[in-house]
N, C-alpha and C positions, 0 to 999 in steps of 0.2 A: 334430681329431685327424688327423694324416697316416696316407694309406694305405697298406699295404704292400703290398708284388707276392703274387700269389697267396690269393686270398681263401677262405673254406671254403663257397663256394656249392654247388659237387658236391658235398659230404657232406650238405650240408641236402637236394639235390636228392633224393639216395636216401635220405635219414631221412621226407621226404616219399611216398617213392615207396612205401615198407616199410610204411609208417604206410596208407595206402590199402589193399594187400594184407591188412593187417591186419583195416580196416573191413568186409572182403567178408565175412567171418565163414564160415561150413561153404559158403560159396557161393550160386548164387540159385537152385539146386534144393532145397538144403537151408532154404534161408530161408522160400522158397515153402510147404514142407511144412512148417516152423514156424508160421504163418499160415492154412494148412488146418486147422490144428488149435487153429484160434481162441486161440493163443498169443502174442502178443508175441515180438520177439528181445532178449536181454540189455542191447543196447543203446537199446533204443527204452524196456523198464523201466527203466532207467539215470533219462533222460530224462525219462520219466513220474513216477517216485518224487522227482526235486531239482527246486528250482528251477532257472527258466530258464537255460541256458547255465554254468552253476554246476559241473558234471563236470568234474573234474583227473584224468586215466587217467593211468596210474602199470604200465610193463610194456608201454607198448601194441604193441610190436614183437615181443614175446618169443613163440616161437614154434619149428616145424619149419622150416627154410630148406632149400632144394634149389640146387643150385649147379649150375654146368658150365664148369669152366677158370678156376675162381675166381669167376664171374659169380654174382649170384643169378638164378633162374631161378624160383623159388613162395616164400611163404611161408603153411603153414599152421598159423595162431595159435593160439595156447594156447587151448584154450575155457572160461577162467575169464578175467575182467576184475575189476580194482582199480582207484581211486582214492578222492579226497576230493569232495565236492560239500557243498550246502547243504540244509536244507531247515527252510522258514519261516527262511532267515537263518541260522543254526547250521551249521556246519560239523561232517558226519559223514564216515564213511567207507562206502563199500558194495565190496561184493563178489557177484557173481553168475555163476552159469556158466551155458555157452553149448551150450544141446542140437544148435543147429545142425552144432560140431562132434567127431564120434564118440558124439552122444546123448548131451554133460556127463560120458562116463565120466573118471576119471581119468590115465588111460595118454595120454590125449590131452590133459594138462595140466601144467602143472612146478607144482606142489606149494608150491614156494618163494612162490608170489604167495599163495596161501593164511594160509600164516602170516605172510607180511608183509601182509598184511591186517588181520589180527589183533594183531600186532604192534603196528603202526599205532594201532592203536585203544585197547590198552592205555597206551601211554607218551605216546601227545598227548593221551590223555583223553575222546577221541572217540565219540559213541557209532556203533553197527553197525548195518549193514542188511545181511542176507543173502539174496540172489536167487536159492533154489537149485530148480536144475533138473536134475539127474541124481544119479547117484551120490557122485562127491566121493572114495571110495575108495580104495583099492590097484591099481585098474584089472580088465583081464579075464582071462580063464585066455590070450586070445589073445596076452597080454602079457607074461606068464609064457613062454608058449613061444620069443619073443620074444628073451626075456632069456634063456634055457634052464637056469630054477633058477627056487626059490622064497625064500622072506621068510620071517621072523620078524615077526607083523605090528606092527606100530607106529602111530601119529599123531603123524608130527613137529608140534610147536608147539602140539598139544592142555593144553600147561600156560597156554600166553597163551587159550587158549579161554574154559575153565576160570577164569583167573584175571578175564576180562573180566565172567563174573559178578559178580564181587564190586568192578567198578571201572567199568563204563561200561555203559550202556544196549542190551540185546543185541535186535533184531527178526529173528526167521526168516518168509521168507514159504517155503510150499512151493507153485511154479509149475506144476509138472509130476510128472512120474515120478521120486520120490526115494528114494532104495533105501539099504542099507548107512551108511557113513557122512557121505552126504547127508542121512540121515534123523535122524544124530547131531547133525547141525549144526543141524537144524531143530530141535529140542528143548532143547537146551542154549542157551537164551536164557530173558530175561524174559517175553515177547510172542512168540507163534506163530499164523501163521495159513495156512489152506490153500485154494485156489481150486477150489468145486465143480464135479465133473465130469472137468475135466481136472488136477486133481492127484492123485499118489496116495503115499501115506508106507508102508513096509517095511521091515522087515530086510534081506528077500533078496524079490528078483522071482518072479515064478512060473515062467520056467524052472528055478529052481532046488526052490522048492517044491514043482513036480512030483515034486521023487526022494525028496519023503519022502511019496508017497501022495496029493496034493491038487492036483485040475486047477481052476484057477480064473484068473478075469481078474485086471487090475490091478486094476481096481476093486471085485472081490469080496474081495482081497486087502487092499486097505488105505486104501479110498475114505472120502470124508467121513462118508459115513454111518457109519462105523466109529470114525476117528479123532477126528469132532468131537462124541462123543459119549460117549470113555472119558475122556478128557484127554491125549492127545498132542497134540494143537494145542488150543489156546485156544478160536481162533472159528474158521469155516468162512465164507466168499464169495462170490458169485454171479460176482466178474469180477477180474481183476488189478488194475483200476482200483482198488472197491474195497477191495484187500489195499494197494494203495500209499495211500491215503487212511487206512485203520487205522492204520497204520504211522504216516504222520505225528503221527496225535491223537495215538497213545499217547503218542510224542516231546514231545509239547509238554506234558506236566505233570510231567515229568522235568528233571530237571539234565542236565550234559551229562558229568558224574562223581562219582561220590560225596564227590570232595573240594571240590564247588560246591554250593549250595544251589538248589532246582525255585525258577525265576522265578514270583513274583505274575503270573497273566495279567490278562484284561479285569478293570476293575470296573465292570461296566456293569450290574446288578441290586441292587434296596433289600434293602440287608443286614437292614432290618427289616420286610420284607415279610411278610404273616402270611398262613395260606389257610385259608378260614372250613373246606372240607371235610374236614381233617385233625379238627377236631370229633366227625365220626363214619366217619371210616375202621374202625376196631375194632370189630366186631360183638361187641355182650353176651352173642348165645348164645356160651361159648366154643368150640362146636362149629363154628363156621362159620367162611369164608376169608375172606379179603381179597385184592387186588393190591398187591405190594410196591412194585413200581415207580413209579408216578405220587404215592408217598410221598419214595422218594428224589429224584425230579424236583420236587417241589414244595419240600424244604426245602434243596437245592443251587441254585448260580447256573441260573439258564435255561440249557437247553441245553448245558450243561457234564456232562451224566450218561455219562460211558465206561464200556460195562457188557464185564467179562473172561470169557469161558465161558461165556455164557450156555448154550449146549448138554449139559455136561455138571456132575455133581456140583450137579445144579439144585435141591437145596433149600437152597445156599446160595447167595446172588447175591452178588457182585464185583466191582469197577469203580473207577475213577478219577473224580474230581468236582471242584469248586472254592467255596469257601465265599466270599465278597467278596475271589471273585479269587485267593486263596491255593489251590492245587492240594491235595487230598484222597484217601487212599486211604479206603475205603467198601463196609463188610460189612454184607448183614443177612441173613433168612430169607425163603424164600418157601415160602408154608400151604399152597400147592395144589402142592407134592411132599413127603410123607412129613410134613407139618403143619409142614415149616419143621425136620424133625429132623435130627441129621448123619447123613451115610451116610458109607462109608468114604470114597468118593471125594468128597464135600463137605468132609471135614476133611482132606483132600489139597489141595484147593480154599483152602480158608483156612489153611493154610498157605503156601502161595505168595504170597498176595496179604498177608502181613502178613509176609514175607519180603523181600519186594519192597518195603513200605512203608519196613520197617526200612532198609533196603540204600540207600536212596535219600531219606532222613528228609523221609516223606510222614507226616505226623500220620493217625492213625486214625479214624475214626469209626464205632459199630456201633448200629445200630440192631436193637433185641434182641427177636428171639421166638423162644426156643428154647424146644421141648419137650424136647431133651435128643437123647441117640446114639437113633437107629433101632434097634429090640428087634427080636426072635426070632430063627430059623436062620438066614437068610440073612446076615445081619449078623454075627450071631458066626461065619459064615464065612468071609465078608469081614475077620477082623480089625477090626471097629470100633473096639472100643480101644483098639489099637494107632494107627492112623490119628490116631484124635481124640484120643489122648495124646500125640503129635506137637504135632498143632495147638493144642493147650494150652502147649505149648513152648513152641510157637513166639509166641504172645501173652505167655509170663511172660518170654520174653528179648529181645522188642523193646526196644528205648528209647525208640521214637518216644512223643509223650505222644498219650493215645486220650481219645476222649471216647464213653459211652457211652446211649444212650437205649432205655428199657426201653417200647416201646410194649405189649410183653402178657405172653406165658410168657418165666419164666427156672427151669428147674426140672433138676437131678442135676451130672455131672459135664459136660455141654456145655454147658450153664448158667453153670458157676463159668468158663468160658473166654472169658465176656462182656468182661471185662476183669480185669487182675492185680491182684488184691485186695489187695499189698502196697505197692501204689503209692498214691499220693494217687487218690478215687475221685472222680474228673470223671465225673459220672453223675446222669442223669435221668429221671424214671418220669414215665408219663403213667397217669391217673386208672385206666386198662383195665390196669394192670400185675398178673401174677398170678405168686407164686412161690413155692419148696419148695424141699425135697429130691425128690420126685414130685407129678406134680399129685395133689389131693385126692380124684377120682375114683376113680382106682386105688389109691388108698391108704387108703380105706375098706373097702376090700371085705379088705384086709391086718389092719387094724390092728383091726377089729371085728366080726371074725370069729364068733369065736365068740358075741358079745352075739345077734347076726345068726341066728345057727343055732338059737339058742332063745327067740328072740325069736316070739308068737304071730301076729305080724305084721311079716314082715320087711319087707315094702315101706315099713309106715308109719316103723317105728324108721329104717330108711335115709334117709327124707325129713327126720325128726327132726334125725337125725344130719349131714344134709348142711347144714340149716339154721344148726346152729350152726358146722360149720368154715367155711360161707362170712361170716359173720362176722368168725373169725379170719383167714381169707384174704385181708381187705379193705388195700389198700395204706398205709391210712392207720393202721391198729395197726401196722404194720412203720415207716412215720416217725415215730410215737411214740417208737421208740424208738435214733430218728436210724440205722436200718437200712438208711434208704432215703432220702437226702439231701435231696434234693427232690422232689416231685410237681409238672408243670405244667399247663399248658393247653399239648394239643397245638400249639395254633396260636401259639406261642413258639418253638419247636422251632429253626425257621430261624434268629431271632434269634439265641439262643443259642448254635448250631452257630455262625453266623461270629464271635460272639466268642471263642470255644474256638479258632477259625484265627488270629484275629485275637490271641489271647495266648500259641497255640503257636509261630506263626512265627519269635521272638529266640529260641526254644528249642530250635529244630533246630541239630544238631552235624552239620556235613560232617567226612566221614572216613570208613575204613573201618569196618565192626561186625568183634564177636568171631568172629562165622560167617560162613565166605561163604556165597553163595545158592548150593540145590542147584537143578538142572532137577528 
């Protein structure tokens, strides 16, 4: 090709020049004291969270410019960064802002890279990483004055947010100090998580909480000990590392949109693996616990167990798994909170995660011991019913197909939410299965009341009496009369489960569901 006179070298020259001013971020004061405060800077998580070299920044000029006779003379950058990167190979999008400058407040941001962020992520299909670190807002009152007037408040592009729910794979990490509608961004995703110590989640900061009465730190205000313990974040972190290492699991048993199906990963574990100690996992007396965990670990792939919340709404456990290879959403109970019963915020809890199942047609699995909602005051304060009539919803309007195993109690209205009884019942009882409308216990002391009150001996008519409902209680009069499909041997389980993956999988429909996902 011949050359022409005059080539665009000066312009590259200063796109290059612009593009370094940019790199310097709040400067190397402000970088320095990013780092004091054993933080990472936006770009170094950029980095850390994708694969190698794999960042495509997208704005990276876009900024304050200072001039003098037309010359540039500063630029200082936006403190939010955009683009595309990889991770494990998969092209995402992130988006994170940058406390180094103006503390991530907004007024020191153009707004426009946000929703084009989002944007982004809806219409290529992409899923999200959010790196947030400040505010994200409407900026500060100093910016108001600024401007010398105020707003009607709004969130431009908060519909592409919103609608990213219900279309692509949403991760909030929270970095640092996330306040107002920082704190909105971190929440309205699939997967949340927050870094101990040095993050902290709010409405408003404590200068402002001061004015209604309350001097407290950041971290009294809205530290992990708080949030990773109601459910505003997920899980909780010891390092940023950590949070970019979650982020990716969660990613990998996901599609990369609900109008693609979650890729089979490894198949590197015998689908017919059997484990003698599932035998006597279930203690006879029913009074007594068990460990739920090293159940789901034993009848999922090795090392495939991704557990969601663990922290909070703990007597229901939640997670991601893989059955030979096929990715798993995976609910059960754990005995040692409230015997495995729902609380409200456990059936908030399973709600999400069979939300999420649905949203992204992960087939279900529940491995069932429910003694039913949590009873007394506290609970009928909490709304429990309300809650866990949600989460019954939310299981009768999934599509995804569930498979169910009843390792002990299935008893009341938390019970029936094992799985949607108007569906074909993919469902399996082990030998220790016990079920009702209440357990038998209490429902003695109900229903033979009065025998009891005139009985010359009530302890002995009670034992009488218990003698024969545990009879009737035995799992095997209930498949009598095919109530109960099958009974197995625990140590089938695994089997089992991956052939339920193994004949769900031609069954998953990409596309959207009838409901989007709420946060």
């Amino acid at each position: 090709m011949a050359e022409t006179e005059g080539g665009w070298e000066p312009e590259l020259a200063e796109l290059r020049r612009r593009e370094e001013l940019a790199r310097r971020m709040g400067g190397p004061e402000k970088v320095a004291r990013q780092r004091e405060h054993g933080k990472l800077t936006v770009r170094e998580r950029i980095d850390a969270l994708l694969d190698d070299g794999s960042f495509h920044e997208i704005g990276a000029i876009a900024g304050r410019a200072s001039y003098d006779k037309g010359k540039l003379t500063g630029l200082a950058p936006t403190n939010f960064l955009i683009g595309r990167g990889r991770i494990d190979g998969r092209p995402v999008v992130v988006g994170g802002d940058d406390f180094t400058v103006r503390g991530g407040a907004a007024d020191a941001a153009i707004w426009q890279k946000q929703v084009h962020a989002e944007q982004m992520a809806r219409e290529l299909r992409l899923p999200t990483v959010r790196l947030v670190d400040g505010t994200g807002g409407g900026g500060s009152v100093k910016s108001l004055d600024q401007m010398g007037r105020t707003y009607i408040p709004m969130n431009p592009g908060w519909d592409h947010v919103v609608a990213n729910l219900a279309t692509v794979p949403v991760v909030a990490l929270a970095l640092g100090s996330v306040a107002g509608l920082g704190a909105a961004r971190v929440v309205t995703s699939h997967y949340s998580v927050m870094v101990e110590g040095s993050a902290q989640v709010f409405v408003a900061g404590p200068p402002v909480v001061r004015r209604v009465g309350e001097e407290v730190t950041k971290e009294e205000l809205g530290g992990a000990h708080i949030h990773g313990v109601n459910g505003t974040v997920d899980d909780v972190v010891a390092s940023e590392e950590e949070a970019f290492e979650r982020a990716r699991r969660f990613l990998s048993f996901l599609p990369s949109s609900v109008h693609e199906l979650a890729p089979r990963g490894p198949v590197d574990d015998d689908p017919d693996r059997r484990d003698e100690a599932l035998l006597r996992v279930i203690p006879r007396d029913r009074r007594k616990v068990y460990r739920i965990r090293p159940v789901i670990e034993s009848v999922t792939d090795a090392g495939s167990w991704f557990e969601i919340g663990r922290g909070w709404g703990r007597s229901a456990v939640t997670g991601l798994a893989r059955l030979d290879g096929w990715p798993v959403a995976v609910l059960a109970s754990d005995p040692y909170h409230y015997g495995g019963g729902w609380t409200a915020d456990a059936s908030d809890k399973v709600t999400r995660l069979v939300d999420l199942a649905d949203t992204f047609a992960l087939p279900l699995v529940h491995l069932v011991d429910q003694p039913g909602f949590v009873i007394g005051t506290a609970a009928e304060r909490a709304s429990t019913i309300r809650h866990g009539a949600r989460a019954l919803a939310a299981v009768y309007q999934a599509r995804v197909p569930v498979c169910a195993v009843i390792l002990r109690r299935v008893f009341g209205v938390a019970g029936a939410a094992h799985t949607n009884a108007s569906r074909l019942l993919y469902r399996y009882a082990w030998p220790s299965g016990d079920w009702g409308s209440l357990p038998m216990e209490g429902g003695i002391e109900a229903a033979f009341r009065g025998q009891l009150e005139a009985a010359e001996d009530p302890d002995a008519l009670r034992r009488e009496i218990e003698e024969r409902m545990n009879a009737v209680r035995s799992p095997f009069r209930t498949a009598e009369a095919f109530l109960a499909e099958e009974i197995i041997d625990p140590r089938d389980t695994r089997p089992l489960l991956c052939e339920f993956a193994t004949l769900a999988a031609p069954l998953r429909e990409p596309g959207p569901v009838g409901h989007g996902y709420r946060p």
